[in-house]
C-alpha positions as CSV (number, residue, x, y, z in Angstrom):
1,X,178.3,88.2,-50.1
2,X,180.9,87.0,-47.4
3,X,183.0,84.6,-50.4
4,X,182.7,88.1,-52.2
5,X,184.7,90.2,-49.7
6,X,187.0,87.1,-48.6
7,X,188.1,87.1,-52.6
8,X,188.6,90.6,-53.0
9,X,190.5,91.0,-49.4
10,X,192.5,88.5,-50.2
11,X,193.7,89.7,-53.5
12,X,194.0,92.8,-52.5
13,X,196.2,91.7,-49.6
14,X,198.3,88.8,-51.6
15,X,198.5,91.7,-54.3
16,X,200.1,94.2,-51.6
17,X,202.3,91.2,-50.1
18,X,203.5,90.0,-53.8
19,X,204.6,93.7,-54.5
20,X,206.6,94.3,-51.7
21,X,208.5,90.9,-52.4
22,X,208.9,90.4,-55.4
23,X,208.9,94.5,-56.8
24,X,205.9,92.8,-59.2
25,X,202.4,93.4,-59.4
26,X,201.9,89.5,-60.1
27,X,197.8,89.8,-61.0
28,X,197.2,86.0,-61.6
29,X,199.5,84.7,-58.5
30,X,197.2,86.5,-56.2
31,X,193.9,85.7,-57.7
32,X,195.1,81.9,-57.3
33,X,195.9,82.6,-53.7
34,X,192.8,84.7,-53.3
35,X,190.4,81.8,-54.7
36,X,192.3,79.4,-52.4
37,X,191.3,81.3,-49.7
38,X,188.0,82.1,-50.6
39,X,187.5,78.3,-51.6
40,X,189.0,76.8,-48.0
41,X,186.3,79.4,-46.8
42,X,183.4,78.2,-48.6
43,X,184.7,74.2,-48.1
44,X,184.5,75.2,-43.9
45,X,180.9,76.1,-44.4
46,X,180.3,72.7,-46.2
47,X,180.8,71.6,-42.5
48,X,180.1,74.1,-40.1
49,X,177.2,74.8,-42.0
50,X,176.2,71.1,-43.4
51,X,172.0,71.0,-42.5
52,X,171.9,74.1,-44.1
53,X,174.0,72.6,-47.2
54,X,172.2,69.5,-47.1
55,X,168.7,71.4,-48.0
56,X,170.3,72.6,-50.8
57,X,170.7,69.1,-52.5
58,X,167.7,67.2,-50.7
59,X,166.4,66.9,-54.1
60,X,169.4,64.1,-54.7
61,X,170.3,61.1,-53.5
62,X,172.7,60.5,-50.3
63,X,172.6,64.9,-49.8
64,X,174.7,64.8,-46.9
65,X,177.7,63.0,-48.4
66,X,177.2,65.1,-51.4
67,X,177.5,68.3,-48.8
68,X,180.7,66.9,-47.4
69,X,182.5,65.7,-50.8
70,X,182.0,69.1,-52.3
71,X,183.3,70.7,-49.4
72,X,186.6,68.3,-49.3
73,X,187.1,68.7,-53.2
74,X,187.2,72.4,-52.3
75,X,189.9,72.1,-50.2
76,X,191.6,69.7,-53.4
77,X,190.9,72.3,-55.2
78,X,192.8,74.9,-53.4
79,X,195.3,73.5,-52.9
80,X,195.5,72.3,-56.4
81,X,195.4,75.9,-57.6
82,X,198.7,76.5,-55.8
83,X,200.5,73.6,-57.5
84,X,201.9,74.6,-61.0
85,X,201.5,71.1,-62.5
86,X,198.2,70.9,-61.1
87,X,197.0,74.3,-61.7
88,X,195.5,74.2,-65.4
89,X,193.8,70.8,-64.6
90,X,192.3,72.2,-61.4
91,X,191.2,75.5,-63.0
92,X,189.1,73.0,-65.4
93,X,188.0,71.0,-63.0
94,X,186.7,73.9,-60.7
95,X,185.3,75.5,-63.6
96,X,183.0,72.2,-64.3
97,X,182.5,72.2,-60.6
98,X,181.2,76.1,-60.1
99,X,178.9,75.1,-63.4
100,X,177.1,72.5,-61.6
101,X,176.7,73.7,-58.4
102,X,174.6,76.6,-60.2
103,X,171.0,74.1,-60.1
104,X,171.7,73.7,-56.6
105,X,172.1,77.5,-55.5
106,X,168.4,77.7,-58.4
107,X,166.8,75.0,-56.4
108,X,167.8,77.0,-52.7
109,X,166.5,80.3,-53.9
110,X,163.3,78.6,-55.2
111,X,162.5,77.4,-52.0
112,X,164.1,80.2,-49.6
113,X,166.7,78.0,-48.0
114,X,168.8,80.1,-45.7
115,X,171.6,78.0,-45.3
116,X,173.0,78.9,-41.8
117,X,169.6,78.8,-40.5
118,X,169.1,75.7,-42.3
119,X,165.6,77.0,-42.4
120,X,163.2,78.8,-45.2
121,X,163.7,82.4,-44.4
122,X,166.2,82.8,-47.2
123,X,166.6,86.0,-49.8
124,X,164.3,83.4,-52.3
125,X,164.4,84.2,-55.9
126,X,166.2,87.7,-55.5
127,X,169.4,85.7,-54.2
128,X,169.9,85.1,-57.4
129,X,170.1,88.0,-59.3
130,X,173.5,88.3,-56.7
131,X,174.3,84.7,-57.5
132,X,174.4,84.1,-60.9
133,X,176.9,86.7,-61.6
134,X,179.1,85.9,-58.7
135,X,179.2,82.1,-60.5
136,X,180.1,83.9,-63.5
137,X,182.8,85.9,-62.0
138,X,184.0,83.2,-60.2
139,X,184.3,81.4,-63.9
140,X,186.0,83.7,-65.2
141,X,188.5,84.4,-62.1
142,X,189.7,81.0,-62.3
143,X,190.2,81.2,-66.0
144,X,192.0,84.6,-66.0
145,X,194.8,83.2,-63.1
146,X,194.7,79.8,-64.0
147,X,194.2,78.9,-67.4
148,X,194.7,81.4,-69.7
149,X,198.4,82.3,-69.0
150,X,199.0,78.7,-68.6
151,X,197.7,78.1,-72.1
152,X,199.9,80.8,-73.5
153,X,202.7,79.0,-72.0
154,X,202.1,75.5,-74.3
C-alpha cells in the first residue's frame, strides 16, 4: 500500500510542479518521475528491510544477494527512467523485471511473510488480491510514460 501512495503523491505533486513550469500538463514526464520515486522507495526497503526480503526468495539460491541486486537495479532503473536514451530500454527491462518478481510476492503470501517483521504474521493469501493488480498497474504505468510515446516517436 505505501509504493501505492508514494506513486500517486508523487505524480500528483511532479504533475502540480510540471504545470506551473512549463504551462503543460506533461502526464508521461510525471509518471516517469513518480515511478523513480516510488522505485528508489521500494530499492531502500531492499536494504533496510533485507531479512524480510530475503524470506521472500529463500526458495533460491544465494537469497540475500538476490535481495540486494534487485534493490540496486531499482535504483538503475530509476534513474534510467529519467534518461531519454535510456528510457524505452529501461521501461522494457523494468517491465520483465515487475513480471518476475510476481512468483516471489506468490511464494510470500503463501507462507504469510511479513516482510518488515521478517516474520510469518503477514496478510497471507488475501495480500494478493491487492498485489496482483498493483503489478499490473505498475506494467502498465511504465508502458503508458515510457514506451508507448516513445514508440510513436520511431
Amino acid at each position: 500500500m505505501e509504493t501505492l501512495i508514494v506513486l500517486l503523491g508523487t505524480f500528483t505533486i511532479s504533475l502540480l510542479i510540471i504545470k506551473l513550469i512549463t504551462k503543460r500538463f506533461e502526464i508521461s514526464q510525471a509518471g516517469r518521475i513518480a515511478m523513480s520515486v516510488m522505485l528508489v522507495f521500494t530499492a531502500i526497503s531492499h536494504f533496510v528491510f533485507a531479512k524480510g526480503m530475503t524470506m521472500m526468495v529463500s526458495f533460491l539460491p544465494f537469497p540475500m544477494a538476490i535481495v540486494y541486486i534487485a534493490g540496486i537495479i531499482e535504483i538503475i532503473a530509476a534513474l534510467g527512467l529519467l534518461i531519454p536514451k535510456m528510457r524505452l530500454l529501461t521501461g522494457w527491462l523494468l517491465i520483465l523485471f515487475f513480471i518476475v518478481l510476481l512468483p516471489a510476492n506468490i511464494y510470500a503470501s503463501y507462507h504469510n511473510i511479513n516482510l518488515q517483521s521478517a516474520d510469518y504474521t503477514g496478510k497471507g493469501i488475501s495480500y494478493l488480491w491487492f498485489r496482483i493488480p498493483l503489478q499490473l498497474l505498475f506494467i502498465a504505468w511504465i508502458y503508458f510514460s515510457s514506451i508507448r510515446n516513445q514508440l510513436k516517436i520511431k
